[in-house]
C-alpha positions in Angstrom: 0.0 0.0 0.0 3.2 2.9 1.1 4.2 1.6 -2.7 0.9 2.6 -4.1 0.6 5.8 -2.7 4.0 6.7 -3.4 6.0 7.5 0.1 8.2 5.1 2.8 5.8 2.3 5.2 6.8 4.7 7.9 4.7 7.4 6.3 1.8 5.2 5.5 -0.1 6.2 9.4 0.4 9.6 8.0 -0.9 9.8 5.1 -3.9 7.7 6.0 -4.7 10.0 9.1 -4.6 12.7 6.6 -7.3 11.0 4.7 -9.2 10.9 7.0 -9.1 7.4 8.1 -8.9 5.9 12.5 -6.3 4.7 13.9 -7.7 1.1 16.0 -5.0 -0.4 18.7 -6.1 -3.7 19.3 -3.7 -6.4 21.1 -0.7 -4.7 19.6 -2.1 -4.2 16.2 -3.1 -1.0 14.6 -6.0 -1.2 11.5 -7.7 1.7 10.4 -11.3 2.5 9.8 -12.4 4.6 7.2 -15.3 7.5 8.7 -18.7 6.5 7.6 -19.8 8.0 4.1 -23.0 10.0 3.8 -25.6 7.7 1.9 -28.1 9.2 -0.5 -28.5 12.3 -1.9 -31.0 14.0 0.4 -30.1 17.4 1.3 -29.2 18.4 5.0 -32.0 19.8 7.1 -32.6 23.5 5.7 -30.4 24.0 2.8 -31.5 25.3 0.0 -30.5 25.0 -3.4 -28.4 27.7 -4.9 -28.5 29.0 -8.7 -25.5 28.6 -10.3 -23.4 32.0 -10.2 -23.0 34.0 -13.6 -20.3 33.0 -15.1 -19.6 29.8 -13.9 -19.2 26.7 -16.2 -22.1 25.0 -14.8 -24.5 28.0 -15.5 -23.4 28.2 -19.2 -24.2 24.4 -19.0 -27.7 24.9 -17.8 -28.6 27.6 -21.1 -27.9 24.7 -23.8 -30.4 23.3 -25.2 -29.9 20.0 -26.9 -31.8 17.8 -29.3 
């Protein structure tokens, strides 16, 4: 895996704390545990959705009209 991502096994805890992952001591053995992912794609309690500002790539997107 320290292959993979490119840096030294003693940098792997690192750079998988950085991604967000937990660190799990159990019986001399660390694992980690990636944090639960958001399911669905309900929107949180009171947010409202936001026009796409002038300009931006997404609101040129929305004015084409296709076939």
């Amino acid at each position: 895996m320290a292959a993979i991502a490119g840096v030294a096994p003693g940098e792997l805890r690192g750079v998988l704390l950085a991604l967000g992952y937990r660190a799990v001591i159990e019986e001399d053995n660390e694992f980690f545990i990636a944090k639960p992912r958001r399911r669905g794609t309900q929107p949180r309690a009171g947010a409202r959705a936001r026009p796409p500002r002038e300009g931006h790539p997404f609101a040129k997107l929305k004015e084409l009209k296709f076939a």
